[in-house]
C-alpha positions in Angstrom: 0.0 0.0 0.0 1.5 3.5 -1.0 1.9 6.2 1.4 -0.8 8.4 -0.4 -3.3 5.5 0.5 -2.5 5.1 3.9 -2.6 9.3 4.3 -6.0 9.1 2.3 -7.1 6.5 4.5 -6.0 8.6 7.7 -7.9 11.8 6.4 -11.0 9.7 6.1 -11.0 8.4 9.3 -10.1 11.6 11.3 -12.9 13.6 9.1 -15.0 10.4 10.2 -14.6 10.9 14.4 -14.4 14.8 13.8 -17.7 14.4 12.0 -19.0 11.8 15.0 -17.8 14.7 17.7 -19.4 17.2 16.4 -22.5 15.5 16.0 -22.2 14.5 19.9 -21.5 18.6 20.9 -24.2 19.1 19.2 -27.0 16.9 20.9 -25.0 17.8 24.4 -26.0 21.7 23.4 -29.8 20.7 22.4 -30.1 19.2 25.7 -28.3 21.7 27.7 -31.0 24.0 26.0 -33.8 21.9 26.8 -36.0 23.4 29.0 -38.3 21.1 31.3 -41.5 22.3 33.3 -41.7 21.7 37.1 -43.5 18.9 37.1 -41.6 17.2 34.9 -38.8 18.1 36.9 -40.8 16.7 40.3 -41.2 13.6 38.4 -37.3 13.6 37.1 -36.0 13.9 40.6 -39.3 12.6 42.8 -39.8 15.3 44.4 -42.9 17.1 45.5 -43.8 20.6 44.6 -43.1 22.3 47.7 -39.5 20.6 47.7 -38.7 22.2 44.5 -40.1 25.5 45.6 -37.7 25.6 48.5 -35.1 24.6 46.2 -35.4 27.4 44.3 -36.2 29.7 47.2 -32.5 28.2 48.5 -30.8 28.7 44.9 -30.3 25.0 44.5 -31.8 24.9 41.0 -31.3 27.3 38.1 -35.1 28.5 37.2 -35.4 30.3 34.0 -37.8 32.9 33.4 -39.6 32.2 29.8 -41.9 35.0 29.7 -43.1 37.2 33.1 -44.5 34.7 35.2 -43.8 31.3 33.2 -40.8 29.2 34.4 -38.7 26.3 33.0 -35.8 24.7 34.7 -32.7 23.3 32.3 -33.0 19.7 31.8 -28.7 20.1 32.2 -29.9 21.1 36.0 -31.4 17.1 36.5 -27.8 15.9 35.7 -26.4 17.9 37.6 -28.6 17.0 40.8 -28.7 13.8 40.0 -24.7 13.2 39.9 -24.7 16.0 43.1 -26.5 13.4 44.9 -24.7 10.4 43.6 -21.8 12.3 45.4 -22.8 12.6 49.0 -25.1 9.3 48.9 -22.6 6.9 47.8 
C-alpha cells in the first residue's frame, strides 16, 4: 500500500470521528438548552412541589424565566442533581 493511500485513509478516518464529535456537541448543546417544566422536573427527581419551591427559594436549582411569570428549569440542571446526589449518597 502506497503512502498516499494510507494518508488518504487517515484523512477519512479523522474527518469520520471529527464528524461523530461534532455531532455529539451538538446533541449535548440541544439538551443543555432543553428546558423542562416543574413537574416534569418533580417527576425527574421525585420530588414534590413544595421541595422544588424551596429549592429554588435556597438557589439549588437554576429557574429560567420564559416570559413574566412562566418558568422552566434546564434539563442540564437534573444531571447535575442527580450526579450531586450520587456524590454525598454513595
Amino acid at each position: 500500500m502506497a503512502m498516499s493511500d494510507i494518508e488518504t485513509i487517515l484523512e477519512s478516518q479523522q474527518l469520520q470521528v471529527q464528524c461523530a464529535l461534532n455531532a455529539l456537541r451538538a446533541r449535548r448543546e440541544q439538551e443543555e438548552l432543553e428546558l423542562l417544566t416543574k413537574k416534569e422536573v418533580c417527576a425527574a427527581l421525585k420530588i414534590s412541589r413544595a421541595t422544588l419551591w424551596r429549592m429554588e427559594k435556597r438557589g439549588q436549582i437554576k429557574v429560567v424565566e420564559v416570559v413574566p411569570g412562566i418558568t422552566r428549569i434546564p434539563s442540564a440542571e437534573i444531571r447535575r442533581i442527580h450526579s450531586q446526589s450520587k456524590v454525598t449518597h454513595g
